[in-house]
C-alpha positions in Angstrom: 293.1 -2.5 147.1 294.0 -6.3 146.0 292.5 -7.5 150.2 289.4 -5.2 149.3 288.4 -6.5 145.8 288.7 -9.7 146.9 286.2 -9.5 149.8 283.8 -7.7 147.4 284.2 -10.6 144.8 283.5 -13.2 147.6 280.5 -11.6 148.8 278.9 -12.3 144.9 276.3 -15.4 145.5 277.6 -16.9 142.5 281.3 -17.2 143.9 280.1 -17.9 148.0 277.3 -20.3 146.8 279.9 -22.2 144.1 282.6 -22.4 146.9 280.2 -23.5 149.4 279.2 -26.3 147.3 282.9 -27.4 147.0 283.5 -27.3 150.7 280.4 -29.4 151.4 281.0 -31.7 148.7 284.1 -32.9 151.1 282.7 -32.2 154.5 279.6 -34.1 154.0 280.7 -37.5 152.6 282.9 -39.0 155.1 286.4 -40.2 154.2 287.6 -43.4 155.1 290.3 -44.2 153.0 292.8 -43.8 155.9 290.7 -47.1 157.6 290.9 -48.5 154.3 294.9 -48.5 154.1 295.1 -50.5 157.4 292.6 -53.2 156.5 294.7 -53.5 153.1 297.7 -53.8 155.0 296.5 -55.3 158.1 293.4 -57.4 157.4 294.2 -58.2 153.3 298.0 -58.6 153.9 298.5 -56.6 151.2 302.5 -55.7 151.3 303.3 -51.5 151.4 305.4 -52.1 148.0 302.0 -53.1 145.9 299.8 -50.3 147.7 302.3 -47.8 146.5 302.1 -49.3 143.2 298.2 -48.8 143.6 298.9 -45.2 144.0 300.9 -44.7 140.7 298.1 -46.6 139.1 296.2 -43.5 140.8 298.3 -41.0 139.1 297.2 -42.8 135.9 293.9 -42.5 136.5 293.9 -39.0 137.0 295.7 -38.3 133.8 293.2 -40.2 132.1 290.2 -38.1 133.9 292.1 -35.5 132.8 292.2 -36.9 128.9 288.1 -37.9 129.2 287.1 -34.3 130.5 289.1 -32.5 128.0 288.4 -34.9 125.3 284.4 -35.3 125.6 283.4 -33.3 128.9 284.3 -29.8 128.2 281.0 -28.7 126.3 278.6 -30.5 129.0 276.9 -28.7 132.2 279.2 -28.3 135.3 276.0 -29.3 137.5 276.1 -32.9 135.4 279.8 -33.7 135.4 279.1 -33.3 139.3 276.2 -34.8 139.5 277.6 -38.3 137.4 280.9 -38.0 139.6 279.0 -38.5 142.6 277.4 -41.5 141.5 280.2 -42.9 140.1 282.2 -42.5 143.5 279.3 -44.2 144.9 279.6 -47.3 142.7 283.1 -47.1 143.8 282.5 -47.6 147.5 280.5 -50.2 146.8 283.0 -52.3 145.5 284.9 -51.5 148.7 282.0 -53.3 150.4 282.5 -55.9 148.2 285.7 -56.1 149.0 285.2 -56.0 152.6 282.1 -58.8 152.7 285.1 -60.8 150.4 282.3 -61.5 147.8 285.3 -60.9 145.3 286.8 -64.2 146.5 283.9 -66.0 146.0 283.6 -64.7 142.2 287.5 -65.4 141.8 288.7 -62.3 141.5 291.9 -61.0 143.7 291.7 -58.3 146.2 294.9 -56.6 144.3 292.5 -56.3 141.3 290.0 -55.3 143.2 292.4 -52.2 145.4 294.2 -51.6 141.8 290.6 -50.7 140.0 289.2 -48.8 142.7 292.3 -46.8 143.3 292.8 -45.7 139.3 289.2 -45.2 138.7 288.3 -43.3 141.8 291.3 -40.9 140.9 289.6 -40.5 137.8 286.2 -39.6 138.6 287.8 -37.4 141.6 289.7 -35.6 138.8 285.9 -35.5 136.5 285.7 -32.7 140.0 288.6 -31.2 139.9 288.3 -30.1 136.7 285.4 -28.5 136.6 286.1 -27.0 139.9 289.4 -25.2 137.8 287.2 -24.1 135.0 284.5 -22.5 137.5 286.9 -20.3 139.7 288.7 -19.1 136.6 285.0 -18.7 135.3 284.3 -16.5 138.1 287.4 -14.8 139.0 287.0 -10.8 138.5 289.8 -9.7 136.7 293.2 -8.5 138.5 292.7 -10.7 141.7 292.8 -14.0 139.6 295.6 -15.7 141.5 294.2 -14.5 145.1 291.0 -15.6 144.6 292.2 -19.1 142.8 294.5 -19.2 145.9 291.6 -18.7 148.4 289.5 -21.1 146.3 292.4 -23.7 146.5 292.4 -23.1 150.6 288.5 -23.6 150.7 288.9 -27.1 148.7 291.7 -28.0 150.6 290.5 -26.9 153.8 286.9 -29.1 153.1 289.1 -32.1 152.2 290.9 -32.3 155.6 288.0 -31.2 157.7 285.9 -34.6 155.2 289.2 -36.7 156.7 288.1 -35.6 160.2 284.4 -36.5 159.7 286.1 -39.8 158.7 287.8 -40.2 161.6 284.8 -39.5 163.9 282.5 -42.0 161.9 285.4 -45.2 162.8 285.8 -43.6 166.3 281.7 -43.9 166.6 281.8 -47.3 164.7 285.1 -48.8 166.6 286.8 -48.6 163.3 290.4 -48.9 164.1 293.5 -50.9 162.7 293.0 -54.7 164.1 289.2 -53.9 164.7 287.3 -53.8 161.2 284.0 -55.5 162.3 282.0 -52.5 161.6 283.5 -51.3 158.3 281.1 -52.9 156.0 279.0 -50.6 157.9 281.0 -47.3 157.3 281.7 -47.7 154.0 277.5 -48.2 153.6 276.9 -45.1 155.3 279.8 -43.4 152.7 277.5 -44.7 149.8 274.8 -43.3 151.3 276.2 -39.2 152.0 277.8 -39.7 148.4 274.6 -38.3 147.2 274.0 -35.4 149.7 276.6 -33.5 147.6 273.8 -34.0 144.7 271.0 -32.5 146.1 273.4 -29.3 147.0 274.2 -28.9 143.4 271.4 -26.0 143.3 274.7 -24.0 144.6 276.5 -24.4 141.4 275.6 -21.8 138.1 272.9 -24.0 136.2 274.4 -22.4 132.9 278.3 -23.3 133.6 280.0 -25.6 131.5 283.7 -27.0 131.3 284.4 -23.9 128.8 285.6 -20.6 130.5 284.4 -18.0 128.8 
C-alpha cells in the first residue's frame, strides 16, 4: 500500500534526518519580515505601490537564483550551497540593521535602494535553498510514491516556514516589536543574524555526498 511505503520510506535516516534539517532550518531563525513591512510603511514612509514593486523585483531574484544554481551550482555539495546560503542571508539582515540604525542615509544611499536590494537578493539566495531542497527529495524519493512523499516533503517545508513566522512573532511580542513601536528592532534583526547560523551547524543532517545532480 501507497500509506504504507511511505511510512517505511520516512523511517530511512537519510529521508527523516534531510527533512528534519529543512524544518529547523525555518523554525530556528526567526522571521521578521512581517515587522519589517510596517516599519517600511510606517516608520520609512515607504508608499504600498513601491513595496509591491519590491516584491516583483523578488520574483526576479528568484529567477535569477534559479539561473546561478542551474548555471554553476548544480555539480557542488548540497551541505555547501546550504552552508553559503546561510551566510549570505546573514549579510542580508545586516543591511536591514543598516537600514534600521539609517547608516544608509548617512552614506547617501536611499532606503528604496536599500528595500529594493535586499528584497531581490534575499529571494535569490532563499531560492540557492530551494533548489537543492527539490533535487534532495527527488534524490531520495523511493520509486512509485514520488509525488506523496514530494507532497509530504512540501508540507514539512511549508509547515517549518509558518511555525519560523510564529517564532517571529514571539521574538517582537518579547522585544515590544509592533507597528508604531520599533525601538527594539535593531535588536531583533541582531538576534536573526545571530540564529542564521544555527541552521549551519545542523547541516550534519544533510547526506555529505549529495550534490544538485539527481542521480
Amino acid at each position: 500500500m501507497a500509506s504504507y511505503s511511505l511510512f517505511q520510506a520516512f523511517r530511512q535516516p537519510i529521508i527523516l534526518r534531510s527533512m528534519a534539517w529543512f524544518f529547523l532550518a525555518h523554525v530556528t531563525v526567526p522571521n521578521l519580515s512581517t515587522v519589517m513591512f510596517y516599519y517600511q510603511s510606517e516608520f520609512l514612509n515607504l508608499e504600498a505601490s513601491f513595496l509591491g514593486t519590491a516584491r516583483v523585483v523578488g520574483w526576479l531574484g528568484l529567477m535569477l537564483g534559479t539561473f546561478i544554481y542551474n548555471q554553476y551550482l548544480k555539480k557542488m555539495k548540497l551541505r555547501r550551497i546550504l552552508m553559503w546560503a546561510h551566510v549570505g542571508l546573514s549579510f542580508l539582515s545586516l543591511l536591514d540593521i543598516v537600514l534600521v540604525a539609517r547608516s544608509n542615509v548617512a552614506f547617501g544611499i536611499s532606503d528604496k535602494i536599500m528595500v529594493l536590494c535586499g528584497s531581490a537578493l534575499s529571494d535569490a539566495i532563499n531560492q540557492f535553498k530551494f533548489m537543492p531542497f527539490l533535487v534532495l527529495s527527488g534524490l531520495l524519493c523511493p520509486p512509485g510514491i514520488e509525488g506523496t512523499l514530494f507532497a509530504l516533503f512540501m508540507s514539512i517545508n511549508n509547515f517549518g516556514s509558518t511555525v519560523g513566522s510564529f517564532v517571529g512573532a514571539g521574538l517582537a511580542s518579547i522585544l515590544n516589536i509592533s507597528s508604531g513601536s520599533f525601538d527594539n528592532l535593531l535588536l531583533g534583526i541582531s538576534i536573526q543574524v545571530l540564529c542564521n547560523f544555527i541552521p549551519i551547524a545542523l547541516l550534519f543532517l544533510i547526506p555529505k555526498e549529495a550534490t544538485g545532480i539527481s542521480t
